[in-house]
N, C-alpha and C positions, 0 to 999 in steps of 0.2 A: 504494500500500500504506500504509495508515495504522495499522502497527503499532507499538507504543508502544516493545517492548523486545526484545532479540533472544537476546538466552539467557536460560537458567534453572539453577541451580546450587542444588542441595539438599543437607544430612546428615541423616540418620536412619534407624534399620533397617532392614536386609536381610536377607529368610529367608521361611520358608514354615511351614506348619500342616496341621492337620487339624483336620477338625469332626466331633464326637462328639453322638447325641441321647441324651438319659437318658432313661431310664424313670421315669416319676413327677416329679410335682412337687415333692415336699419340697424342700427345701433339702440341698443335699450335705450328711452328717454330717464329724465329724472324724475318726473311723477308719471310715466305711462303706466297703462295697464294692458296688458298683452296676453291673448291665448295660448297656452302649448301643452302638447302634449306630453302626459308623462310616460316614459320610457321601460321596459322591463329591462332595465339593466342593473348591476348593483355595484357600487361605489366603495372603494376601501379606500383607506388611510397608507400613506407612504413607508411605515415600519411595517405594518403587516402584510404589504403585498411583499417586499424586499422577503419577510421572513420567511413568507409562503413557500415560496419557491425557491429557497435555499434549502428548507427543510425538505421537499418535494424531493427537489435534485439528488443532496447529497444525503439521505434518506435519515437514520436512527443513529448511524456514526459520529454523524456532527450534532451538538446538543445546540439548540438555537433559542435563545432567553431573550423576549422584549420585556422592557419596561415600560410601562407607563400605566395610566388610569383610564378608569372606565367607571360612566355613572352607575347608580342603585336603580336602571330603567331594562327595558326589557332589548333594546338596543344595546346597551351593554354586557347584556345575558347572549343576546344572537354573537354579538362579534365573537367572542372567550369560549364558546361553546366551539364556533368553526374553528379558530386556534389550537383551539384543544386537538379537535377532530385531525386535523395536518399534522400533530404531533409537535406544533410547539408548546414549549414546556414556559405556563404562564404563570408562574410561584412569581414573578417580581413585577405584577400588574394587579395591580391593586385597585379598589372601589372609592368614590369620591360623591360626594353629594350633588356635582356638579351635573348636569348631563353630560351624556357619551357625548363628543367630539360627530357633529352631523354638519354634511357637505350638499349644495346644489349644485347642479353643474348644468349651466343654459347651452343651447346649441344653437347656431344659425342654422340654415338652410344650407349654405355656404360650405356649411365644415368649419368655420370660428367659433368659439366662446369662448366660456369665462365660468366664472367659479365662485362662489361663496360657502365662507365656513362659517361655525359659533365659535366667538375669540372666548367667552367666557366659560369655557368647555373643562369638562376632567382634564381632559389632557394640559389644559394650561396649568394647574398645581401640581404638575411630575415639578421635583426639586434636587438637588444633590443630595439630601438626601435619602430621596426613592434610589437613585443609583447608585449610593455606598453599600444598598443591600446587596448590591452583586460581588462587593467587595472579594468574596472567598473564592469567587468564580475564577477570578483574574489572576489573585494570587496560586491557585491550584493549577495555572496553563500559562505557566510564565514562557511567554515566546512563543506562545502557540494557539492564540487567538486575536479573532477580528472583531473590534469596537466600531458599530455603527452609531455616528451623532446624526439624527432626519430631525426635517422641521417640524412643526405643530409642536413643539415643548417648547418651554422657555430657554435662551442660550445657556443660562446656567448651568442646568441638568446637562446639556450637550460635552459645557465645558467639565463639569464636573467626568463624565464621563471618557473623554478624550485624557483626561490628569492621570486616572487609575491604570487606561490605555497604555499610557505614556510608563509609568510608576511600574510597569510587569511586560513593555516590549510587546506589546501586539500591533498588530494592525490597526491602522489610524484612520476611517474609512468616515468621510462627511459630505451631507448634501444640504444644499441653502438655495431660498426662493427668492424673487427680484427683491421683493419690498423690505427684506432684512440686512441684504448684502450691504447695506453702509453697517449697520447693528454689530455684523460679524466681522468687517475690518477694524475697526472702533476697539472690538475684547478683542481683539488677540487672539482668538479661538484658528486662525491656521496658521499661526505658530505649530501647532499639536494638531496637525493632517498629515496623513503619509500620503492619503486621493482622494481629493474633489472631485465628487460627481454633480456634470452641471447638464442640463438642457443649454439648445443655443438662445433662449432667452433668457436668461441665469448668466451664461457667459457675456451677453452682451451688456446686460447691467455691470457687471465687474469691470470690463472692460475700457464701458463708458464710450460703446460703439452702438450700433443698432443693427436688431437679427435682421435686419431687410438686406442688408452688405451680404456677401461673398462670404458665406460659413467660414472658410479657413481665416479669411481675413477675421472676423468675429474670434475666431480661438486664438490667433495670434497676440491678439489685442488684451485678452484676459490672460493670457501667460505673462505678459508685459505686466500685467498690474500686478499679478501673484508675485513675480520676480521684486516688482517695487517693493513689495510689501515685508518682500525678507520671508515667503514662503517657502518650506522643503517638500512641497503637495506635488504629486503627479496629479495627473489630470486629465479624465476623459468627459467629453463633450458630447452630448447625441442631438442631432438635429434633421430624423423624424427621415425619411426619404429620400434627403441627401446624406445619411448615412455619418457616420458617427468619429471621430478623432479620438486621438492618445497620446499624453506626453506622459513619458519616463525620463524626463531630466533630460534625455539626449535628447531624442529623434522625436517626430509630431509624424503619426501615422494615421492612415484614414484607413476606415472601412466601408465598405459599402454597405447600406441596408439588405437584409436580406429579401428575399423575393418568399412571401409569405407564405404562398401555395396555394394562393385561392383568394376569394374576395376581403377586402381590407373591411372589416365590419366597425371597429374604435378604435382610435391609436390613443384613448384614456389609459394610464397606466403602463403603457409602453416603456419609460423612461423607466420606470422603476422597476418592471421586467427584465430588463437591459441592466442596471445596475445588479438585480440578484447575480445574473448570469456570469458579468464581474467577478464578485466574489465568491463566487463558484468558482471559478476558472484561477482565481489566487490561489485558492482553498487547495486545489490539486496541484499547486506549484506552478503552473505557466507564466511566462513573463504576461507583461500589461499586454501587449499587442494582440495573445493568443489570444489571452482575457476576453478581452473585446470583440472579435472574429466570433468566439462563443456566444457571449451575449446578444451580439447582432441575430444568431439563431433561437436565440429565447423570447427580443423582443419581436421577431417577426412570428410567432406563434402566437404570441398573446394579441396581436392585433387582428389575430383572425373569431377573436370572442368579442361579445360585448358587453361583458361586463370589467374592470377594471381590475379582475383575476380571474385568469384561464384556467378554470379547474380540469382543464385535460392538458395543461403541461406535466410531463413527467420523464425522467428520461427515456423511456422508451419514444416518447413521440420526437424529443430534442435529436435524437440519434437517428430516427427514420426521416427527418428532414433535411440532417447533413445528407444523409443516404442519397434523397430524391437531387439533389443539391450537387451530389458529386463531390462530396468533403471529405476529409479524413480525418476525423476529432482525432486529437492526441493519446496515445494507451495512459498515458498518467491522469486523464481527464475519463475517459472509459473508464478505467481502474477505479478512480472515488466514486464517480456518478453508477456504479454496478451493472455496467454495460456491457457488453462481451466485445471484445477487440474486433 
């Protein structure tokens, strides 16, 4: 088994959604009222779809532990029950009076939208310390686990959790949305990144370019600002159909998206399909580059569902894609994910 790391330990929200299609393109007004339909699809938060599909992948071997809160509602009883059901182990997600963490998500006609959360959500009281419970976790797998800091928690817990990262040599794995990215230069929180996962509308906020430019031009620009900033973060970038970037301190590699296998139903969640697939691909030792070329095959599976987690991703289907694909996944990437060579 040439597996690099043996748990994974995340904070970041927890909760669920709905998707809404609007009628018309305009742009939402400020007092309009508008018709749409709602949608059967179903909406997760950014630590649990990452968790999903790490646990999915690389099956009972790796132990996958999120933190965070969930209200005393029955949305927070659905979310902890499917958690359960994948096999994440939810001992450091605890109950809050708050409500569960719930998301809208509007759609044009177009294929744009946009997104509303509740800021005054469980998930906003996760603190450092809900994350020193995992305390034992980290000291127990010195050098041999992966710290996910995602957004919908307060920066604190993030940083809190990136310290303990840091404190036992694991993996330093973080992701941040436009409207924090000054919040997150300001702490010092990628001081304590080993990889930023960003969308190319994430990179262009950092950057301080705009995702309408030339994707590479857009990532060169947010390496320029990491470098300003005295950052030691690799950094891979996804930007949806034009296919996805990678810097390892050297070289800035691109990948192409993959070719899904059929019709593109949501690319909700994609990005964050795309980052499991990441560190899945750390997980079994590949440098960043392979990392990513995998990924690329995970998130183009999950875009064939419409919900915001592809519960038919599993390795057997990740493996009969490279297959269709003409790909050779690596034996140390087979090996972890329990796939026959």
């Amino acid at each position: 088994m040439s597996r690099r790391y043996d748990v994974v330990v995340g904070t970041g929200g927890i909760g669920s959604g709905i998707f809404l299609a609007l009628e018309g393109n305009r742009t939402l007004g400020r007092e309009e009222s508008r018709p749409a339909d709602l949608l059967d699809q179903r909406d997760y938060c950014k630590l649990h779809i990452v968790c999903h599909y790490v646990r999915r992948l690389l099956g009972p071997e790796v132990a996958v532990l999120p933190i965070g809160k969930v209200g005393r509602d029955d949305a927070g009883r659905a979310v902890l029950e499917e958690m359960r059901a994948t096999g994440l182990d939810t001992a450091l997600v605890t109950t809050s009076t708050r409500p569960t963490l719930f998301a809208v998500c509007f759609l044009y006609p177009d294929g744009d939208g946009g997104n509303l959360s509740t800021s005054r959500s469980a998930s906003a009281e996760v603190g450092p310390a809900d994350v020193q419970r995992a305390a034992a976790r980290f000291a127990a797998h010195p050098g041999r686990g992966v710290a996910l800091a995602l957004p919908e928690v307060p920066l604190d817990a993030r940083q809190a959790l990136l310290q303990l990262a840091t404190d036992h040599g694991w993996l330093r794995v973080a992701g941040v949305v436009p409207d924090e990215i000054q919040a997150v230069r300001d702490s010092g929180l990628l001081a304590q990144v080993d990889l930023l996962a960003l969308n190319i509308e994430e990179a262009a906020t950092l950057g301080g370019t705009s995702a309408d430019q030339p994707a590479a031009e857009v990532v060169k620009a947010a390496l320029a600002a990491l470098a300003e900033l005295g950052s030691p973060a690799q950094v891979v970038v996804t930007a949806g159909a034009r296919g996805s970037w990678t810097w390892d301190g050297r070289e800035l590699v691109h990948a192409p998206a993959a070719d899904p296998g059929g019709a593109v139903v949501s690319t909700a969640g994609a990005g964050d399909a795309h980052l499991s697939g990441i560190v899945v691909g750390l997980v079994a030792g590949l440098d960043l580059a392979a990392a990513n070329a995998f990924a690329a095959l995970v998130s183009g599976l999950k875009v064939r569902s419409a919900h915001t987690i592809n519960p038919d991703i599993d390795p057997k289907a990740v493996v009969d894609a490279a297959a269709r694909r003409g790909l050779a996944l690596p034996p140390a990437l087979l090996d972890v994910i329990g796939a026959p060579a």
